[in-house]
N, C-alpha and C positions, 0 to 999 in steps of 0.2 A: 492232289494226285496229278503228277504229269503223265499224259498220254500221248505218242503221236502215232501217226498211221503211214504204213508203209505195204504198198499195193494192195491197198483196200484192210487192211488187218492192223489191227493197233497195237501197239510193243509201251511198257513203260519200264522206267530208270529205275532199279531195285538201289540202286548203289554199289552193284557188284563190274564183274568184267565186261558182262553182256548185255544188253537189254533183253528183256522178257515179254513173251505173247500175255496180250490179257483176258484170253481164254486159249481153249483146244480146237485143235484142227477139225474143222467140220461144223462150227459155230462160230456164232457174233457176239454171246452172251456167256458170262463168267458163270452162270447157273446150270448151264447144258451140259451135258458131259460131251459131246462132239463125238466123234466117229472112232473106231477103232482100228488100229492096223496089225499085224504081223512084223515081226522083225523085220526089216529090208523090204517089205512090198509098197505098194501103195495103193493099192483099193482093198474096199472092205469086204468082206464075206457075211453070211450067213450064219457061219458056226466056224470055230477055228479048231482043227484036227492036225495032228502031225502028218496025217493022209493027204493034207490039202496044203501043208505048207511049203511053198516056194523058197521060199527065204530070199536072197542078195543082200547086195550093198546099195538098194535106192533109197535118196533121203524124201520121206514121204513129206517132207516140209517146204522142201525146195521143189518137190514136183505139186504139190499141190496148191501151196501159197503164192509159190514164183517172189521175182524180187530179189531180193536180199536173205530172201528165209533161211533158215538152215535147220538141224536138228543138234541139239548141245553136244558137248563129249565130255565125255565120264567128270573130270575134271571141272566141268560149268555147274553140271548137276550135283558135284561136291560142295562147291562154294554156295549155292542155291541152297542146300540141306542145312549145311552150317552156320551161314553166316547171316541167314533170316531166321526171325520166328516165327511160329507154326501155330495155329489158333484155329481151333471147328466153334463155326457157327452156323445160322439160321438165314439166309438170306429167302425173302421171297416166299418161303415155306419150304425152303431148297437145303440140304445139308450144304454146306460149302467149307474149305478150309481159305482161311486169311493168311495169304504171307506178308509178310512185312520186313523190307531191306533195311540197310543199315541209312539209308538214306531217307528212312521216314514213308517214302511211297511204301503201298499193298496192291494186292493183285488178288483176287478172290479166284477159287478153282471147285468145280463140284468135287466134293466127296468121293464119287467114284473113278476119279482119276490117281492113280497111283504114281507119283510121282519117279520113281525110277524106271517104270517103263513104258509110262503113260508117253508120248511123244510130247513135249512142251519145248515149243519151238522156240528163237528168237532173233534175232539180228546180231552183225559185227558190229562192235559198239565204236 
């Protein structure tokens, strides 16, 4: 597994357009589920309510990662879906799902990240 680090956060090569985080925002470890956000904010709340949502266009990946960070578009997140496969397993005692690029690297993610609206950062490749 190739990994490297970019302002303090690691990205590895799926084999796709982009490189990929190898966890979520708000963590170090592929086990944690990391923090949640809102469309367009970037800090976390308590509870999420239409009462309470702000919304915009901030990218929480670039504000909170800095660097290079970004957050994908529709389009990274298609080729992501497609052109990896998708595996649940056990890691740690942790539900996790394993992707696996066409490049052979994986990237493990908790279970409770939803991948289409989960924030899953990554670099310009």
């Amino acid at each position: 597994m190739i990994k490297v680090n970019n302002n303090g956060h690691d990205y590895i090569d799926l084999g796709l357009s982009v490189y990929w985080a190898t966890c979520n925002i708000g963590t170090y470890t592929s086990t944690n589920q990391g923090n949640k956000y809102a469309f367009g904010e970037t800090t976390t709340k308590s509870t999420y309510t239409s009462s309470n949502y702000v919304g915009g266009n901030a990218d929480v990946a670039k504000q909170n990662l800095g660097g290079d960070w970004r957050l994908p578009t529709k389009s990274e997140l298609e080729e992501l879906v497609n052109k990896c496969s998708w595996k649940r397993n056990t890691r740690n005692g942790t539900q996790v799902i394993t992707v696996t690029g066409p490049s052979g690297n994986l990237v493990q993610k908790s279970t409770m990240v939803r991948v289409a609206i989960q924030p899953q950062v990554r670099l310009q490749r």
